[in-house]
C-alpha positions as CSV (number, residue, x, y, z in Angstrom):
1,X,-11.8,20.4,-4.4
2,X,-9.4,20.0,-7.6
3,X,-9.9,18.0,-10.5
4,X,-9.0,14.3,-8.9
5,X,-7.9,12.0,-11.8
6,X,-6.5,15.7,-13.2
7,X,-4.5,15.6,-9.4
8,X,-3.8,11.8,-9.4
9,X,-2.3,11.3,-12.8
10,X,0.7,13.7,-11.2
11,X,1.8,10.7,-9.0
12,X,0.3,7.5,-10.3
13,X,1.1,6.9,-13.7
14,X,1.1,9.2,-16.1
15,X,-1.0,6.4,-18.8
16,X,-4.0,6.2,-16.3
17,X,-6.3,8.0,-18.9
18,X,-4.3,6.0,-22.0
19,X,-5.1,2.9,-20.3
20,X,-8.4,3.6,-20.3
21,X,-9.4,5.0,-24.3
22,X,-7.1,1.9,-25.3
23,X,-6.2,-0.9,-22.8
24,X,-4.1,-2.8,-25.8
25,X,-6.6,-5.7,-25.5
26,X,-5.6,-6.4,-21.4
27,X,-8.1,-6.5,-18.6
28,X,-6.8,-3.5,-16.5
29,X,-6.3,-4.0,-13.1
30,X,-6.6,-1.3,-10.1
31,X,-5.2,-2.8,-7.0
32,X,-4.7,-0.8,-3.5
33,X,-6.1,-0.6,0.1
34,X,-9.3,0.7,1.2
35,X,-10.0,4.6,0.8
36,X,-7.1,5.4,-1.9
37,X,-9.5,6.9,-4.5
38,X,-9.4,3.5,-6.9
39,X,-13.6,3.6,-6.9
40,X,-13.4,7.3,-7.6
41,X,-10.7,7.9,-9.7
42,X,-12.7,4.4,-12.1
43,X,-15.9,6.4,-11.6
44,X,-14.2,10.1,-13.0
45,X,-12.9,7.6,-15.7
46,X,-15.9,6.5,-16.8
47,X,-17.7,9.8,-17.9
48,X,-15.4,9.7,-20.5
49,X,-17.3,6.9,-21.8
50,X,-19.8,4.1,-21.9
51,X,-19.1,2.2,-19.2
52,X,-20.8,-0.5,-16.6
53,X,-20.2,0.0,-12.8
54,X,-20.6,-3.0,-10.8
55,X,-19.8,-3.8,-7.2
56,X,-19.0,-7.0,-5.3
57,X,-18.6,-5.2,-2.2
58,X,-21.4,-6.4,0.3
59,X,-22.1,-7.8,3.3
60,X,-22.9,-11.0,2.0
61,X,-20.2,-12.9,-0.4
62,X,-21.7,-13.0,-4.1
63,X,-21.5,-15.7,-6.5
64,X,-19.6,-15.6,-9.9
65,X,-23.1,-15.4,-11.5
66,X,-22.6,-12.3,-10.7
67,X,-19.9,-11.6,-13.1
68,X,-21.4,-13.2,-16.0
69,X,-24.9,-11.6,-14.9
70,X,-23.3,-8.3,-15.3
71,X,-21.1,-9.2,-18.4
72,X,-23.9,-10.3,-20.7
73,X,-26.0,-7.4,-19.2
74,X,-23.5,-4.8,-20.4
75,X,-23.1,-6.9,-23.2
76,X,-27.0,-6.3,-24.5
77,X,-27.4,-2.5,-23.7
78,X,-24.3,-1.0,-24.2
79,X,-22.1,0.0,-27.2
80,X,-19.8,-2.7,-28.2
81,X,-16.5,-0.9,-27.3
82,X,-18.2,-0.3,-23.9
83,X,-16.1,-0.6,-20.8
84,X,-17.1,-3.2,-17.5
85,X,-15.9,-2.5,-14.1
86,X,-16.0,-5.0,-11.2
87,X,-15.2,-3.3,-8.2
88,X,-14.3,-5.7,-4.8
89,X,-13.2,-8.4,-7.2
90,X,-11.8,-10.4,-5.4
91,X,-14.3,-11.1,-3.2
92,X,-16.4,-13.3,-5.9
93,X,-15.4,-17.0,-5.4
94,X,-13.2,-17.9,-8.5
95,X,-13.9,-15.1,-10.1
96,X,-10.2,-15.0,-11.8
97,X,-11.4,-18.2,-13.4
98,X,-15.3,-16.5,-14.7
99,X,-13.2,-13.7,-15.9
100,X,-11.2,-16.0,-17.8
101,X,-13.7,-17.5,-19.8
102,X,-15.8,-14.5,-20.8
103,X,-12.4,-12.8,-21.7
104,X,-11.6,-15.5,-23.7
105,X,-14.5,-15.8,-25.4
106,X,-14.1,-11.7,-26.0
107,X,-11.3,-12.7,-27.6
108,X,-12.1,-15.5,-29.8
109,X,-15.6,-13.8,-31.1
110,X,-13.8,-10.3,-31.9
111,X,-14.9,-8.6,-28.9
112,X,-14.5,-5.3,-28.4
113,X,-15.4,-4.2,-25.3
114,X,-12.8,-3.7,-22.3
115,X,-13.1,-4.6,-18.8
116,X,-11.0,-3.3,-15.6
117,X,-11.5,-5.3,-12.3
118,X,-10.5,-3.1,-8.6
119,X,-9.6,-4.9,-5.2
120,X,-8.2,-4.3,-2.0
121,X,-6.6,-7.9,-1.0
122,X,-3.1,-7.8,-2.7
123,X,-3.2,-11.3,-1.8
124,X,-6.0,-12.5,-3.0
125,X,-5.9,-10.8,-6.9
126,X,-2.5,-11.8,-7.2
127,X,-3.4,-14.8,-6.4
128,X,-5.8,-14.7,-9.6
129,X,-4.3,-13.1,-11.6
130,X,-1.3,-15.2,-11.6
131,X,-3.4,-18.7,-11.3
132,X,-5.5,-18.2,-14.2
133,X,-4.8,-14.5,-16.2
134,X,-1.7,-14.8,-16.8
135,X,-0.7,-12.4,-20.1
136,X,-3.9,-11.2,-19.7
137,X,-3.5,-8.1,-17.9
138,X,-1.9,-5.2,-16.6
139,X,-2.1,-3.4,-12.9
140,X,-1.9,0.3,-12.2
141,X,-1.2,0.6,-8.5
142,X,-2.8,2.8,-6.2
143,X,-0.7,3.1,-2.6
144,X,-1.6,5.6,0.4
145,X,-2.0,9.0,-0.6
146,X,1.3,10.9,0.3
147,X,2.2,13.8,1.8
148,X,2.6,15.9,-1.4
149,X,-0.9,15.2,-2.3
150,X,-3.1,16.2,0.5
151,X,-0.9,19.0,0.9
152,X,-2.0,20.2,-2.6
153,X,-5.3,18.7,-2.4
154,X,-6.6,19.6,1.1
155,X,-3.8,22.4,2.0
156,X,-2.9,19.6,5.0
157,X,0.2,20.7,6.7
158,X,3.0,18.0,8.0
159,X,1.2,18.3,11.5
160,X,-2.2,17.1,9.9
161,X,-0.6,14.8,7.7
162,X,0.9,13.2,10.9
163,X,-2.3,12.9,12.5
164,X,-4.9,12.1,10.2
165,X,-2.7,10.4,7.3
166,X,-3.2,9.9,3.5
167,X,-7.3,9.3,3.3
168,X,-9.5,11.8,1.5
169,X,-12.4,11.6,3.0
170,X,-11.0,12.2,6.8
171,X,-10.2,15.6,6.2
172,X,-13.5,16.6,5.7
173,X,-13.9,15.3,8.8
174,X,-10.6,16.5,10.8
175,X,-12.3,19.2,12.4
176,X,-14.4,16.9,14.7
177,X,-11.6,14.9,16.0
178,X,-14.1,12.0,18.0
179,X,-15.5,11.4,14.5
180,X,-12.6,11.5,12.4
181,X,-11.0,9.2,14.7
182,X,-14.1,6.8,14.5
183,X,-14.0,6.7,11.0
184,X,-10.3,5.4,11.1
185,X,-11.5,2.8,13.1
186,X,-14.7,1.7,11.7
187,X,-14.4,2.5,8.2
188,X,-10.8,1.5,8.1
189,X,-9.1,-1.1,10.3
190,X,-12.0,-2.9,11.4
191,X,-13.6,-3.1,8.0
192,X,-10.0,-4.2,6.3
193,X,-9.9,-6.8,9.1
194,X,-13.0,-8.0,9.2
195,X,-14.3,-7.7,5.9
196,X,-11.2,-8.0,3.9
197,X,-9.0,-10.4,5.7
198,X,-11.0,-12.5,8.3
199,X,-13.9,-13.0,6.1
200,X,-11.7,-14.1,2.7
201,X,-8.7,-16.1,4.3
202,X,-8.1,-18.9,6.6
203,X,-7.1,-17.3,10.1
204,X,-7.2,-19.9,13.1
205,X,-6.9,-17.0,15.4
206,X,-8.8,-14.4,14.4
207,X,-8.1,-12.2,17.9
208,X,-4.2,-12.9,18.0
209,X,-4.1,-11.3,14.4
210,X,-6.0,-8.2,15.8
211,X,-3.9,-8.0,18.7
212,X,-0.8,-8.2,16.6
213,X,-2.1,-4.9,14.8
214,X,-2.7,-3.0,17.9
215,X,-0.4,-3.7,19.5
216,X,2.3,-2.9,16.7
217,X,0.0,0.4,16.3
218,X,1.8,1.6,19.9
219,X,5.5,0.5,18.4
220,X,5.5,2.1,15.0
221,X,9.4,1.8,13.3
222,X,10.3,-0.3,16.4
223,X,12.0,-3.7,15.4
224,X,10.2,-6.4,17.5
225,X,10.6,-9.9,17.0
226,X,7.7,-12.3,16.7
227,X,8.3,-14.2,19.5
228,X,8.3,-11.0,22.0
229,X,5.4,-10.3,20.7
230,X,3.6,-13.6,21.1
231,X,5.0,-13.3,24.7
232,X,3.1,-10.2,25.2
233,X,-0.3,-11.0,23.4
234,X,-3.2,-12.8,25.2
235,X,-4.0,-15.6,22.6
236,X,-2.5,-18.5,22.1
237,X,-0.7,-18.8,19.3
238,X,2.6,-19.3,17.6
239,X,5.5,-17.7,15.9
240,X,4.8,-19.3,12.4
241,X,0.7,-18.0,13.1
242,X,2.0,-14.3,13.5
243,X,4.6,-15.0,10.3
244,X,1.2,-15.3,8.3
245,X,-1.2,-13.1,10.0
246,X,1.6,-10.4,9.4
247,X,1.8,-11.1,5.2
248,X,-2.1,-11.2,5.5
249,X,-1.5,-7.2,7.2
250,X,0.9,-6.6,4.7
251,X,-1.3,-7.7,1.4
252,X,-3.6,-5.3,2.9
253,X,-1.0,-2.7,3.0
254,X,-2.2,-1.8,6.4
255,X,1.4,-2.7,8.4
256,X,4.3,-3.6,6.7
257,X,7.1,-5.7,8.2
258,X,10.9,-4.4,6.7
259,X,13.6,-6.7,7.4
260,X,17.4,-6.4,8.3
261,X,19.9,-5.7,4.9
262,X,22.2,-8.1,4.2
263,X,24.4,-9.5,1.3
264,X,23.4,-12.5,1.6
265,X,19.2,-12.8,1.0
266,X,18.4,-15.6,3.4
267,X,20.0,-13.8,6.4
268,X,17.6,-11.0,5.3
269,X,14.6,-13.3,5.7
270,X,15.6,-14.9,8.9
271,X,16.7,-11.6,10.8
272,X,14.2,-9.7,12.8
273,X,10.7,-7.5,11.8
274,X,11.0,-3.8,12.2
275,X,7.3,-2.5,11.4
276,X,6.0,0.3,9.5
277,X,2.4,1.8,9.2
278,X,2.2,2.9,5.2
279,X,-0.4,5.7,6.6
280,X,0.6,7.3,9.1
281,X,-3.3,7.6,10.2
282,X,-3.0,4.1,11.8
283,X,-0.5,4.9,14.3
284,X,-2.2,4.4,17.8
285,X,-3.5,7.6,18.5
286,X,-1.4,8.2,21.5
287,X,1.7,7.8,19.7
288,X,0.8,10.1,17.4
289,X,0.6,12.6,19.8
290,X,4.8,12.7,19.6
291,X,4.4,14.5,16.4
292,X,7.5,15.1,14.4
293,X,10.1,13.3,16.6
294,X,10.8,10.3,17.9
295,X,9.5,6.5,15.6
296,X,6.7,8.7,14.6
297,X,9.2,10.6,12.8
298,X,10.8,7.4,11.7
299,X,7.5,5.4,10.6
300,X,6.7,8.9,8.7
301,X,9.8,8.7,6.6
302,X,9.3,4.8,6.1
303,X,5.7,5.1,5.3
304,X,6.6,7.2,2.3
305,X,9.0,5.1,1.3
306,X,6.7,2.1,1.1
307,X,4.8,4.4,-1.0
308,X,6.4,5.3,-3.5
309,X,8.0,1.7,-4.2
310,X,4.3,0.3,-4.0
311,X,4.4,-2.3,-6.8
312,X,7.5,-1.6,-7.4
313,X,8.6,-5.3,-7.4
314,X,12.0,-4.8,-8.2
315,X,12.5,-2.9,-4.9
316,X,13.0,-4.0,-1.3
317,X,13.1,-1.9,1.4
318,X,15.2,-2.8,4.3
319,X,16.8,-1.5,7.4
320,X,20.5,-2.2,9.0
321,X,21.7,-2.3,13.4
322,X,24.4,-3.8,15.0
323,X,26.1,-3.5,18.1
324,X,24.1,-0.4,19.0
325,X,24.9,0.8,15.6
326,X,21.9,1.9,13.0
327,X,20.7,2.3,9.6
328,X,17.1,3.9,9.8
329,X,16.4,2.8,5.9
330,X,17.9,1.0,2.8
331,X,16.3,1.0,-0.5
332,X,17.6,-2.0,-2.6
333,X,16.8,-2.2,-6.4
334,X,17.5,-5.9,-7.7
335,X,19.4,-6.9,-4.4
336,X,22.1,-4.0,-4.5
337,X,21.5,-1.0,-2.5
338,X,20.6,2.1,-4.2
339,X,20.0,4.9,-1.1
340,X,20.5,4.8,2.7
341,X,19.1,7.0,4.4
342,X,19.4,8.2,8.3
343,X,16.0,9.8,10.1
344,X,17.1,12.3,12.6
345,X,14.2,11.9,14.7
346,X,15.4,12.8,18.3
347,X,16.7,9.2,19.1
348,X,19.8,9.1,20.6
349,X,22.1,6.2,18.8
350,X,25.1,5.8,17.6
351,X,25.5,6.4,13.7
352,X,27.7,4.5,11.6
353,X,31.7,5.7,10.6
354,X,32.6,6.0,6.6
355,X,34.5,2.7,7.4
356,X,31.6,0.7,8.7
357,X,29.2,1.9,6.0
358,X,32.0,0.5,3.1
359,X,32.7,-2.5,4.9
360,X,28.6,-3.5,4.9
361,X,29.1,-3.1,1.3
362,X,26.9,0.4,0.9
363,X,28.5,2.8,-2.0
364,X,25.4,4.2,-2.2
365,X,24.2,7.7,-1.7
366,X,23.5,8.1,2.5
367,X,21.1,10.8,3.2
368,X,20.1,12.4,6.8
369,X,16.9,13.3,7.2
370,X,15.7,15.9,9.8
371,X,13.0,18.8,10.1
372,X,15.0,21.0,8.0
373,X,14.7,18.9,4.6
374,X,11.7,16.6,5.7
375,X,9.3,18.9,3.7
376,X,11.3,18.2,0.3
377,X,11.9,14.6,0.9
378,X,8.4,14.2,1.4
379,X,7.3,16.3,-2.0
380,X,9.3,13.5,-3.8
381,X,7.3,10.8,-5.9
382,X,9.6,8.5,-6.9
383,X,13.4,7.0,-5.6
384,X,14.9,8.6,-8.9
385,X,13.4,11.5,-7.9
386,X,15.1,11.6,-4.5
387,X,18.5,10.5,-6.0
388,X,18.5,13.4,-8.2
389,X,18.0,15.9,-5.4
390,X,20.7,14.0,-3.1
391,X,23.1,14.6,-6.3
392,X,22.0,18.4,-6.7
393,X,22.7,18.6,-2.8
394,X,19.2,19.8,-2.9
395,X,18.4,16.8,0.2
């Protein structure tokens, strides 16, 4: 298997490594979901150095003793200028605020040594980070592994990539499909539900939040509203309890909600869901038996999308349909769209005239996506990247 921070540092950003050998005195933050490589690619890291490993991810919650424990540890048997990782963060009760005070003090006594904290909950770090760090660090993001990368990493064809999505570890496993399939649910949606979400946030429901996953898993890239689903679903529930238990899926980045595009913000947020898996792996496994056609198609091109503007918080994506009529994607930088693009994925729907398209306001670039160029849209790493290639006529 290739060199893996050699491998990531192609997509994620390029200052990983500079981040590390000189974080500028911030605390450096990894945040992503489960099975990314964020624990691996800190672990390849930290031959490179002296450095102090500790975990927070158990079955039982730890205390923030545990943080200062481990600090002063590190503190007494390693270099000065070593480096402390707490892995699971966020799972420590106020551990933003423990952090604060030891980095503080770091500060105040001429400290040298550097510290870079992990975690899966979006919600939950941000939440700390923003509450009681602020100035105080810096994030490197870690989203689904794309296409592009298991393809040069594992030799995965589109077919696989379909199938068993962007986690390492399942394709060493892909040959046995029973047990590849088990370790998507096990080690991946149970374990971010019930470890990551029900365990650390208030959820009055817990079952109406699992039954809004799978049954979204069967309806990948459809737009449902919340209320049609709360119709369907078995618990008892109600429209503003789905609102949440959605944002709680989304912090996770395990389903991810796009909304309809309009000039004017508020009708975005009001209009209805359409929802995308960011790894294609956590499509219902009957779905994904369409292959390349149909929403699977779709969810594919929106799943890399999300991707790639993971973090990106000056980005929205968003999608557009009226009257029949239908914009697969829109990628908005600052409010104004930047790229449209149209997923020829076997649907039959009525696309949108030149008129139309100026009269919702779109002089952006509209590209059509099909099996012919879905390879080279897929190789792409950033929106830039895909602009350029749109304006080469390469796309």
């Amino acid at each position: 298997m290739p060199d893996f921070i050699g491998f990531m540092n192609r997509f994620f950003p390029k200052n990983l490594l500079e981040h590390w050998e000189n974080p500028k005195d911030l605390i450096q933050v990894i945040l992503g979901p489960r099975q990314v490589g964020k624990t691996t690619a800190i672990l390849d890291l930290s031959q490179k150095g002296k450095c102090h490993y500790v975990t927070a991810d158990s079955a039982t919650i730890p205390t923030a003793d545990l943080i200062w424990d481990e600090w002063k540890k590190a503190k007494e048997t390693l270099p000065e200028d070593a480096t402390v990782v707490f892995d699971e963060v966020q799972k420590i009760p106020r551990w933003s605020e423990v952090i604060k005070k030891i980095w503080d003090e770091r500060i105040a006594s001429g400290g040298k040594q550097k510290l870079w904290v992990l975690g899966s909950s979006a919600l939950l770090l941000e939440k700390g980070l923003s509450e009681s760090l602020t100035g105080r660090f810096e994030i490197n993001f870690f989203p689904h592994w794309t296409f592009s990368e298991v393809e040069h990493v594992f030799n995965a064809t589109l077919e696989d990539y379909v199938k068993w999505g962007g986690y390492p570890k399942i394709y060493s496993l892909k040959d046995d499909e029973e047990r590849s399939n088990d370790y998507i649910f096990n080690s991946i949606i149970e374990t971010t539900i019930g470890r990551d979400i029900l365990s650390m946030h208030s959820v009055e429901k817990p079952m109406l939040l699992r039954q809004l996953f799978w049954y979204v898993s069967r309806l990948p890239a459809h737009i449902i509203s919340f209320e049609k689903i709360l119709g369907t679903l078995q618990g008892k529930g109600n429209g503003a309890s789905l609102v949440h238990y959605a944002n709680l899926l989304k912090m996770a980045f395990i389903l991810v909600p796009i909304f309809k595009y309009s000039k004017a913000s508020h009708r975005t947020k009001k209009s209805l869901p359409k929802w995308i898996f960011p790894n294609p792996a956590l499509v219902d496994i009957s779905i994904k038996e369409e292959g390349l056609k149909n929403f699977t198609f779709e969810n594919l091109v929106g799943s890399h999308l999300l991707n790639i503007l993971f973090g990106r918080w000056e980005f929205d994506l968003n999608y557009w349909n009226e009257n029949g009529k239908e914009i697969d994607y829109i990628v908005c930088r600052r409010g104004m769209p930047v790229l449209a693009l149209e997923v020829k994925s076997g649907r039959k729907r009525q696309g949108l005239s030149e008129k139309a398209y100026k009269e919702l306001g779109l002089e952006c670039p509209y590209l059509v996506l099909h099996l012919e160029n879905i390879h080279t849209f897929l190789r792409s790493n950033s929106i830039s990247q895909i602009l350029g290639l749109v304006a080469n006529g390469k796309l």
